[in-house]
N, CA and C atoms as an extended XYZ file, in Angstrom:
342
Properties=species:S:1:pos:R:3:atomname:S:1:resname:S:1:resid:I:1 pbc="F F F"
N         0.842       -1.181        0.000 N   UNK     1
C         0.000        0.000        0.000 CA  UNK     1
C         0.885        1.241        0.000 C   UNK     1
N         0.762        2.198       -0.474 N   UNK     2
C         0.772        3.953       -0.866 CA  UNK     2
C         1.435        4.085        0.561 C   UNK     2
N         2.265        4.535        0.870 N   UNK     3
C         2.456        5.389        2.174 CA  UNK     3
C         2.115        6.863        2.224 C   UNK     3
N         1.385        7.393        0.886 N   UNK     4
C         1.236        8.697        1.186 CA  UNK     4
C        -0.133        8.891        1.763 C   UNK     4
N        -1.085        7.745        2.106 N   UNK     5
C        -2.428        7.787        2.553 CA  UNK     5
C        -2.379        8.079        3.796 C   UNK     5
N        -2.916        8.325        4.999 N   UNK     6
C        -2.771        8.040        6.398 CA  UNK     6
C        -4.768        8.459        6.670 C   UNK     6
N        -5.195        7.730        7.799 N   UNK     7
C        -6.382        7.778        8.555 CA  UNK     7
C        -6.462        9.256        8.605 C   UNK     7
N        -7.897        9.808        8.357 N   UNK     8
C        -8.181       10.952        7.776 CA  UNK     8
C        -8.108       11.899        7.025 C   UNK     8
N        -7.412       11.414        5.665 N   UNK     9
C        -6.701       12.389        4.915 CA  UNK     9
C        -8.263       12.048        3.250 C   UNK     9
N        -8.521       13.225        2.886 N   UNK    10
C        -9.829       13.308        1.755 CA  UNK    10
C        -9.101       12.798        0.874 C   UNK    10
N        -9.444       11.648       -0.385 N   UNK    11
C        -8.466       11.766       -1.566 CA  UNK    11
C        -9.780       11.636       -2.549 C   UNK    11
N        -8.849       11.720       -3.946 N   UNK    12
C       -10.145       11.692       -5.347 CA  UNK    12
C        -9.459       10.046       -5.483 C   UNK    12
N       -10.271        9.475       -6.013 N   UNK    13
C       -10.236        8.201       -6.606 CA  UNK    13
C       -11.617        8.022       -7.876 C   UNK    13
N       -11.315        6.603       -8.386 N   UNK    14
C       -12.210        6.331       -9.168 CA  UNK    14
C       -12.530        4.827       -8.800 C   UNK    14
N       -14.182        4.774       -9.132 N   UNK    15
C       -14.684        3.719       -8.892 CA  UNK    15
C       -14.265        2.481      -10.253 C   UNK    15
N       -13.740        1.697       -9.363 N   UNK    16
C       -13.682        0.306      -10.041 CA  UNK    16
C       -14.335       -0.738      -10.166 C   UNK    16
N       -15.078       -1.145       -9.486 N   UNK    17
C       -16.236       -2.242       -9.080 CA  UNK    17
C       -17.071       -2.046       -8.153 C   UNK    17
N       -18.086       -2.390       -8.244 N   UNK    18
C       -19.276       -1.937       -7.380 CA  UNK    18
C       -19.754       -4.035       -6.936 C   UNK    18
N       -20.099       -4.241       -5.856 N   UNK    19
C       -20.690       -5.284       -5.375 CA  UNK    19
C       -21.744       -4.808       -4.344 C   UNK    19
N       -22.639       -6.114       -4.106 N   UNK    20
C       -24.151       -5.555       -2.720 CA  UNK    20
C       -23.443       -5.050       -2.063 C   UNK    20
N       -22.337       -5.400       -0.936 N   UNK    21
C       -22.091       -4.267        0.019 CA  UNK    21
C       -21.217       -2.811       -0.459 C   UNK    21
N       -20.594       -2.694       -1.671 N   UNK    22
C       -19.775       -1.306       -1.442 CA  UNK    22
C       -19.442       -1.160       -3.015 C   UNK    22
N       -18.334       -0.159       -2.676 N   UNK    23
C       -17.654        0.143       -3.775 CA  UNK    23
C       -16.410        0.092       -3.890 C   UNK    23
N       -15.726       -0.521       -4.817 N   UNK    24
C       -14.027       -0.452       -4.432 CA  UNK    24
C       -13.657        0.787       -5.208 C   UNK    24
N       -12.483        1.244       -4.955 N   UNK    25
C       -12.467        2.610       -5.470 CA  UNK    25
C       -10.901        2.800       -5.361 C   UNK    25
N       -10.125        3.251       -6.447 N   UNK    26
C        -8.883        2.802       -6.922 CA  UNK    26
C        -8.534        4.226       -6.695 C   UNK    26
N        -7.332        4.962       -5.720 N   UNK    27
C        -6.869        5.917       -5.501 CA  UNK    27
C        -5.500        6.565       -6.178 C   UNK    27
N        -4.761        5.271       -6.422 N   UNK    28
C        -3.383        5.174       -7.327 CA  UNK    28
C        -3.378        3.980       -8.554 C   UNK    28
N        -2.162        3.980       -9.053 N   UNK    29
C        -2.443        2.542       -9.905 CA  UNK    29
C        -2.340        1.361       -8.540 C   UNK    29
N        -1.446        1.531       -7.747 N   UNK    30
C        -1.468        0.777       -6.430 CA  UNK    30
C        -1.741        0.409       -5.411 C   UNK    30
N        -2.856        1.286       -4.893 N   UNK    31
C        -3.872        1.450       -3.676 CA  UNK    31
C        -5.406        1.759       -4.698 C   UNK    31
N        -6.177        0.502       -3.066 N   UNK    32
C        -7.283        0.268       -3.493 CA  UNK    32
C        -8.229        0.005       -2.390 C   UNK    32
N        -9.391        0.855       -2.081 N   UNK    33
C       -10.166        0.841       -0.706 CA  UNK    33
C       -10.921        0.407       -1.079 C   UNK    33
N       -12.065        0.058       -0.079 N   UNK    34
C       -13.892       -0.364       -0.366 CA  UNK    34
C       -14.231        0.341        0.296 C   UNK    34
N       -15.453        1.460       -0.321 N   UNK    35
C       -16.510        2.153        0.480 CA  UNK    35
C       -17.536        0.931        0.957 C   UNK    35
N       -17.570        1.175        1.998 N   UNK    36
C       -19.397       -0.429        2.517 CA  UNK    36
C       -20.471        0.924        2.125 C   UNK    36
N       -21.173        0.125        1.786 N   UNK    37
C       -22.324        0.250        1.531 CA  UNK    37
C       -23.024        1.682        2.774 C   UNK    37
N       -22.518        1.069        3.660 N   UNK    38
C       -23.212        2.029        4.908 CA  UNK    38
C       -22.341        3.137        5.260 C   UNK    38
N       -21.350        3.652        4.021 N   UNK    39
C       -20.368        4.866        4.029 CA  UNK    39
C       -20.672        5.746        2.970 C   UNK    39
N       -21.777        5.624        2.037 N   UNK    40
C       -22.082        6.173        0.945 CA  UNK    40
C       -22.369        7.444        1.233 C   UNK    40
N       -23.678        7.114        2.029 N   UNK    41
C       -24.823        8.197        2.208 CA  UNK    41
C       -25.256        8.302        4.009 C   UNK    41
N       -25.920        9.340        4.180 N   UNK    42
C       -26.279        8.963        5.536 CA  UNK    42
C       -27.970        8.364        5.356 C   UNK    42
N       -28.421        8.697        4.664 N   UNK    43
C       -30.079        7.669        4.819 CA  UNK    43
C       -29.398        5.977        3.894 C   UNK    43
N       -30.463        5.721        4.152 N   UNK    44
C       -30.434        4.107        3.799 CA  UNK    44
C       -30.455        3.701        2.123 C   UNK    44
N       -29.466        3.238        1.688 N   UNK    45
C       -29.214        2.508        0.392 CA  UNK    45
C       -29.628        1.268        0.323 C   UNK    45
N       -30.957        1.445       -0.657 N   UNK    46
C       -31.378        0.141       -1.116 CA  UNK    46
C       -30.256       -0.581       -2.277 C   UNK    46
N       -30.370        0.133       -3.471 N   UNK    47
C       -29.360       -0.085       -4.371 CA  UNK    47
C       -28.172        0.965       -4.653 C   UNK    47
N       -26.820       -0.242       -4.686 N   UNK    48
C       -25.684        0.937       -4.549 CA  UNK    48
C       -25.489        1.394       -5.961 C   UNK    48
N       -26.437        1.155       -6.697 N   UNK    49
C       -25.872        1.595       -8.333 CA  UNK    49
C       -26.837        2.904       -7.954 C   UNK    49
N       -27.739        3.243       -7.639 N   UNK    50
C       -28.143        4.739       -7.506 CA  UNK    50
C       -27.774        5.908       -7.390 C   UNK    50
N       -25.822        5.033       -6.569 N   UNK    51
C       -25.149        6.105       -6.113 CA  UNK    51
C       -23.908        6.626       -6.639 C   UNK    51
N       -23.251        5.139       -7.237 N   UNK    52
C       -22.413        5.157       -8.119 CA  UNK    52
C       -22.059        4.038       -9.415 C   UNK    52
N       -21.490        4.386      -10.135 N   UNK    53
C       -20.991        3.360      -11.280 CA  UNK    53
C       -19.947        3.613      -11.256 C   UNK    53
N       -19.282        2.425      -11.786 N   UNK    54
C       -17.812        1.942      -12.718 CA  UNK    54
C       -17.441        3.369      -13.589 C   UNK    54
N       -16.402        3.646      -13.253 N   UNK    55
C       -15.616        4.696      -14.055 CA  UNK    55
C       -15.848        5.875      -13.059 C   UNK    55
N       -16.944        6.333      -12.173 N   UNK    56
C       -16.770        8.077      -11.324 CA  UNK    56
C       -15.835        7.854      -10.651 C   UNK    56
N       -15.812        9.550      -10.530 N   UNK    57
C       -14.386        9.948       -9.724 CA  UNK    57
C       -15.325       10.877       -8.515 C   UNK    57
N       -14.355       10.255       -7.157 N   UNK    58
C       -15.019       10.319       -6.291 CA  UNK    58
C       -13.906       11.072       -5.040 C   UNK    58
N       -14.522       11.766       -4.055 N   UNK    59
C       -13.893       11.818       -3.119 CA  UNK    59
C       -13.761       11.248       -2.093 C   UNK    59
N       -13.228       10.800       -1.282 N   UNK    60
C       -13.543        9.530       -0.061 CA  UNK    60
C       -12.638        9.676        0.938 C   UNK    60
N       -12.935       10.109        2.061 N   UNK    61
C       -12.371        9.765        3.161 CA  UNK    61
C       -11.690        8.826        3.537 C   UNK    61
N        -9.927        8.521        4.328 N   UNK    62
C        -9.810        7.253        4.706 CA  UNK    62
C       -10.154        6.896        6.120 C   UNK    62
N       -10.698        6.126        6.229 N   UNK    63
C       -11.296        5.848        7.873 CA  UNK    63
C       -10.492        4.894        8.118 C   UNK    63
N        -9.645        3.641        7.630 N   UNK    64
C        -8.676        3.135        8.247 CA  UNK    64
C        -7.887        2.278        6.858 C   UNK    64
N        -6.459        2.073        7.622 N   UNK    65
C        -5.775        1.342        6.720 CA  UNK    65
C        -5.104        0.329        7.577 C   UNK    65
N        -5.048       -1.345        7.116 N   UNK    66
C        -4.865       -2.487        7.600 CA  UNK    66
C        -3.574       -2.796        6.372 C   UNK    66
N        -2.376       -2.420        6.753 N   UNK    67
C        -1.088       -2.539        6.406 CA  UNK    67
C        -0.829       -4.575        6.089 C   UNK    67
N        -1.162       -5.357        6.800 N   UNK    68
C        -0.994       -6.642        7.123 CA  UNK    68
C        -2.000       -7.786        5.920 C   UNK    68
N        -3.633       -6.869        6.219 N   UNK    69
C        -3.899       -7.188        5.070 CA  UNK    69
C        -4.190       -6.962        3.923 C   UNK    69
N        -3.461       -5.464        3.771 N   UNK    70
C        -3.453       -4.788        2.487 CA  UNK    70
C        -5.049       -4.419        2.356 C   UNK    70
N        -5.767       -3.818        3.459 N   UNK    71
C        -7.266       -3.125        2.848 CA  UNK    71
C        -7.167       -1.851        3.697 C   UNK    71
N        -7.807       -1.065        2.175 N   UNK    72
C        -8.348        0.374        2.982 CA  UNK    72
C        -9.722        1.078        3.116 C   UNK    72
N       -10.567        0.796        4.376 N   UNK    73
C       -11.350        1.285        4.742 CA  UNK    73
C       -12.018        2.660        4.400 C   UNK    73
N       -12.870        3.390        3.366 N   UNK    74
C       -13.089        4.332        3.087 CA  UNK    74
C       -14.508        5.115        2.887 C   UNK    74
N       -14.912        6.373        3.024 N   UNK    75
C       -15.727        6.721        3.538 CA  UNK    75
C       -16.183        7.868        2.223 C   UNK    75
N       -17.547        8.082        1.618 N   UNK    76
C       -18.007        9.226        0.766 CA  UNK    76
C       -18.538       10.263        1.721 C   UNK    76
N       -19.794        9.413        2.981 N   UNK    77
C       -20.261       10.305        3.615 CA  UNK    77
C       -19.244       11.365        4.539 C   UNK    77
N       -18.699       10.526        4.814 N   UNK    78
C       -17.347       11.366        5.925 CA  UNK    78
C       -16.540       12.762        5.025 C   UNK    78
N       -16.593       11.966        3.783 N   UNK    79
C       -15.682       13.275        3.178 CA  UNK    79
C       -16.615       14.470        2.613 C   UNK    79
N       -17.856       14.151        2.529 N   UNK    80
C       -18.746       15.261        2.176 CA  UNK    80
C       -19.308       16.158        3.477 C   UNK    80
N       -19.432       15.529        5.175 N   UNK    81
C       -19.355       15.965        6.048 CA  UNK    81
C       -18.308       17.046        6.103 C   UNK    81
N       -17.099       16.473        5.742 N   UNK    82
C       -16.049       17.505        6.000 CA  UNK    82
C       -15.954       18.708        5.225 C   UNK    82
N       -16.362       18.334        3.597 N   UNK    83
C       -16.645       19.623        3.413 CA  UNK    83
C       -17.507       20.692        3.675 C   UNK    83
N       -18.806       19.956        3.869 N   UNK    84
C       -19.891       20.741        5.165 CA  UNK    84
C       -19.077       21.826        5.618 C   UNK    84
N       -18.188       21.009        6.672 N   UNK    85
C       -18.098       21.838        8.012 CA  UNK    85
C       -16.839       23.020        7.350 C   UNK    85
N       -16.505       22.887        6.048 N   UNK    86
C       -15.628       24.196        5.709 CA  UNK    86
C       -16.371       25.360        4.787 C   UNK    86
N       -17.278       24.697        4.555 N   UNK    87
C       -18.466       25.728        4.278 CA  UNK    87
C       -19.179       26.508        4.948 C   UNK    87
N       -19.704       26.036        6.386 N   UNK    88
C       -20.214       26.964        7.419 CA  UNK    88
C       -19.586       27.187        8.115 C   UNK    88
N       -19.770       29.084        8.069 N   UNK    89
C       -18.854       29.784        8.543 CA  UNK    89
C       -18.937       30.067       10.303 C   UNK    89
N       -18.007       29.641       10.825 N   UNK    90
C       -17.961       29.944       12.684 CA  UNK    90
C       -19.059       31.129       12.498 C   UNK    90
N       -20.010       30.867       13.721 N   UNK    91
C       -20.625       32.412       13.865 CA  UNK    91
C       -20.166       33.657       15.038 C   UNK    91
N       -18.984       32.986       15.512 N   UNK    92
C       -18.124       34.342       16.484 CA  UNK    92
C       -17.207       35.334       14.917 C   UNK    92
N       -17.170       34.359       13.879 N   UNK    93
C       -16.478       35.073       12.629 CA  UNK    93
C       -17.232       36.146       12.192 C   UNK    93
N       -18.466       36.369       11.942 N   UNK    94
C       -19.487       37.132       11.362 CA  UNK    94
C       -19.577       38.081       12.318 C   UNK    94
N       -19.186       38.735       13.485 N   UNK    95
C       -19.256       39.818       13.873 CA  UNK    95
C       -20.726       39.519       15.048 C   UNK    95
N       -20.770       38.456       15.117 N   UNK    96
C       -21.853       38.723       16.092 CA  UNK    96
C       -21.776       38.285       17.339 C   UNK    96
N       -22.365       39.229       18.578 N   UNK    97
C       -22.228       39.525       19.996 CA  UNK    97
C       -22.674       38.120       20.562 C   UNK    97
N       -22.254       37.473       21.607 N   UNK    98
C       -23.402       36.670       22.281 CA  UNK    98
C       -24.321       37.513       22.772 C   UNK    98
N       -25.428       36.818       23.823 N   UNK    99
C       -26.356       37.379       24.699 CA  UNK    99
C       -25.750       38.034       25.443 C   UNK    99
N       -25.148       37.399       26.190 N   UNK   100
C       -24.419       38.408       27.636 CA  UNK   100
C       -23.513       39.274       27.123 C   UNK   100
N       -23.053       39.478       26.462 N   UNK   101
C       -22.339       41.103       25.394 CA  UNK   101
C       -23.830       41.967       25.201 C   UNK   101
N       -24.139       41.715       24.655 N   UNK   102
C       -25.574       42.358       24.244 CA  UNK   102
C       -26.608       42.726       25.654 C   UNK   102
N       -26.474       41.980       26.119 N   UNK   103
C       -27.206       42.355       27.571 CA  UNK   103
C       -26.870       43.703       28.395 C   UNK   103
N       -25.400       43.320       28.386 N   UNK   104
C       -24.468       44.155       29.042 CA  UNK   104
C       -24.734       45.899       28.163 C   UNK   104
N       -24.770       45.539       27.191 N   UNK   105
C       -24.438       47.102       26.400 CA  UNK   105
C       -26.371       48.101       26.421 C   UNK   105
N       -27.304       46.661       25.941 N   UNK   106
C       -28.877       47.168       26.328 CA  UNK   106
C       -28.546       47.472       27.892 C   UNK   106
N       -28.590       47.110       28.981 N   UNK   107
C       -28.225       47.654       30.061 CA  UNK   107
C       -27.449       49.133       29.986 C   UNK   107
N       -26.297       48.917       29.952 N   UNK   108
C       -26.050       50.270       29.838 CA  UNK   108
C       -26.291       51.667       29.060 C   UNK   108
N       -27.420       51.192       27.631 N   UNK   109
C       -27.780       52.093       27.014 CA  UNK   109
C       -29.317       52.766       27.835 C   UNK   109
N       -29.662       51.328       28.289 N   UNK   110
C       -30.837       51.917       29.255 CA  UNK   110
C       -30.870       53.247       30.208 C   UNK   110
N       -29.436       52.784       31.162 N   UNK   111
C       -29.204       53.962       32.399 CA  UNK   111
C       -29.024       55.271       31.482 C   UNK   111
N       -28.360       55.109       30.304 N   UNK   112
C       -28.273       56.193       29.754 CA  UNK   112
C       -28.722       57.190       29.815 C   UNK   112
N       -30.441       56.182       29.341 N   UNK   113
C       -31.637       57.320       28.326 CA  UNK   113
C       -32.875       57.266       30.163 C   UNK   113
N       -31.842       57.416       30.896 N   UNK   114
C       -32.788       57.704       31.804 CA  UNK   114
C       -33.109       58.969       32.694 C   UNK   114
């Protein structure tokens, strides 16, 4: 196996074979993972051809690698999670107060206007 892979790192690959539980999915000419079936999507897959075929290029999470018996554990939902979470933006980034900031300042605008 690739030593440039390691547990959690996103890569593109392409799908090579599809069977009932998963997808194998070819990352180099030399490394080769299986998505299961229950790493696709987060709702429930009846059929895995709905989701993919032979030949896409895919992104996939590695969720583990077994050096001994040459398999790598890999994930679609995980890697589309992750891009999620670089899409929504922190909301302390956007400029906005908590409550107790805001409390504090309505309070003191109150005594103000009194």
């Amino acid at each position: 196996m690739s030593e440039q892979y390691t547990t959690g790192v996103v890569v593109t690959g392409k799908v090579t074979g599809i069977q009932d539980y998963g997808a194998f999915v070819a990352l180099d000419a030399e490394t080769q993972g299986l998505v299961h079936i229950s790493e696709i999507t987060n709702g429930y897959v009846k059929d895995i051809h709905d989701f993919l075929k032979v030949g896409d290029t895919v992104e996939v999470k590695v969720l583990s690698i077994d050096e001994e018996h040459r398999k790598m554990s890999l994930s679609l939902k995980a890697a589309k999670r992750k891009q999620g979470r670089i899409l929504i933006p922190n909301p302390s980034e956007n400029g906005f107060n908590t409550l107790r900031e805001k409390l504090t300042e309505w309070i003191e605008e109150s005594e103000l206007t009194k």
